[in-house]
N, C-alpha and C positions, 0 to 999 in steps of 0.2 A: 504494500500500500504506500502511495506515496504522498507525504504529508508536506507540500508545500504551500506558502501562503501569496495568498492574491486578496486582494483589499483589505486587507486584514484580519481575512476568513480563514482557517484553514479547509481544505480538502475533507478532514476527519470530520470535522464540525457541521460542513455542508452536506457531507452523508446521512449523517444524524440527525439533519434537522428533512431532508428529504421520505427517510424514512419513516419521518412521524406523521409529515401527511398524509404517506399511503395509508396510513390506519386507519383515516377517514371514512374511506367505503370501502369498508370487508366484503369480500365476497367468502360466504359461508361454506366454499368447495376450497380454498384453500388452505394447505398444510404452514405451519411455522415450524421451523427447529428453533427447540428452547433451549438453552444452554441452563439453564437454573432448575427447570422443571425435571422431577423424580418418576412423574409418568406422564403416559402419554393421555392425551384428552382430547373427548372431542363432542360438541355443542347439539350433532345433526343422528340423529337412531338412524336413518337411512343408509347410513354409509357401514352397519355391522353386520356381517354375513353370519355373525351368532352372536346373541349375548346372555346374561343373568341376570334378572332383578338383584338385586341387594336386600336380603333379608333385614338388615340396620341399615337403614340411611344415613352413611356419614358423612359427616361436614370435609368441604375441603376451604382451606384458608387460603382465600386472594390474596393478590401485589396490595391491591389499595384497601385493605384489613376486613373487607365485605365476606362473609361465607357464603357455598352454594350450595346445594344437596347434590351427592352421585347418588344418581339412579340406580345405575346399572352397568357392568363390567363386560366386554367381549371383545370380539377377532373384530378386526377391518382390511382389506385387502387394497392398497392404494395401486393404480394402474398409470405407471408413468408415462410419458409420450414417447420415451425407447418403445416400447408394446410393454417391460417388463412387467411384473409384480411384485411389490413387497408387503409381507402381511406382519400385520400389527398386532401382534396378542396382547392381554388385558390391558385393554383401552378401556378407560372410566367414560362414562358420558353422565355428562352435567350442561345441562338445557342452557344453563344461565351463560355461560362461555362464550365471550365473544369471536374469542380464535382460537380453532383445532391446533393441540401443540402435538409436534414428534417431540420426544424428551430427547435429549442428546445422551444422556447418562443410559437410560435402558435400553437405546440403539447400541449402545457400546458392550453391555455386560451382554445383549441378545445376539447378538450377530458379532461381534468382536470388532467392531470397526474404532477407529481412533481420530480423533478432533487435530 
C-alpha cells in the first residue's frame, strides 16, 4: 500500500473514508470479511441450505453495545463468480445484522488459510 500524501490527505485516510460511504447502501447478498468477528453471521435465512433453531436464544453483543437474538445456527454455500463453492458451517443468523460477516478467524482454524 502506498501511503503518500497529496493535499494533505493521505492515501490510507482516503481509503477509509471511501469505504465508509459504501456502507450506505448495503446490499443484503453481500459477504464482508471481519477480521475481529469469532463467527460467521448472517442477517438473510435464505441463503442456508440447513439450519437449527436455537433451543436458548442467545444474545450476541454488537460494535455499538446494542444486542441481537441468534435464531438459529447452519450450513451456507457461497457461489463465487470463478463457478467455485465454499461452504460455511455454523453460521448464526441474527435478522437484526446489517452485514453478512465471513469471520477471518474461523476461515482460518476451518480451512487452514492465513491472513
Amino acid at each position: 500500500m502506498v501511503n503518500k500524501v497529496t493535499n494533505g490527505m493521505s492515501e490510507i485516510n482516503l481509503s477509509a473514508m471511501v469505504s465508509e460511504l459504501n456502507l450506505v447502501g448495503l446490499n443484503p447478498r453481500e459477504w464482508w470479511i471481519d477480521t475481529s468477528a469469532t463467527r460467521h453471521i448472517c442477517s438473510a435465512n435464505e441463503f442456508f441450505s440447513n439450519f437449527k433453531p436455537l433451543i436458548t436464544r442467545e444474545k450476541m453483543y454488537m460494535e455499538n453495545s446494542s444486542t441481537s437474538t441468534i435464531e438459529s445456527e447452519g450450513t451456507i454455500v457461497l457461489k463465487m463468480t470463478s463457478g467455485k463453492e465454499v461452504t460455511l458451517n455454523h453460521v448464526l443468523y441474527v435478522p437484526e445484522v446489517r452485514k453478512n460477516l465471513i469471520s477471518n478467524l474461523q476461515t482460518q482454524v476451518s480451512y487452514g488459510y492465513r491472513s
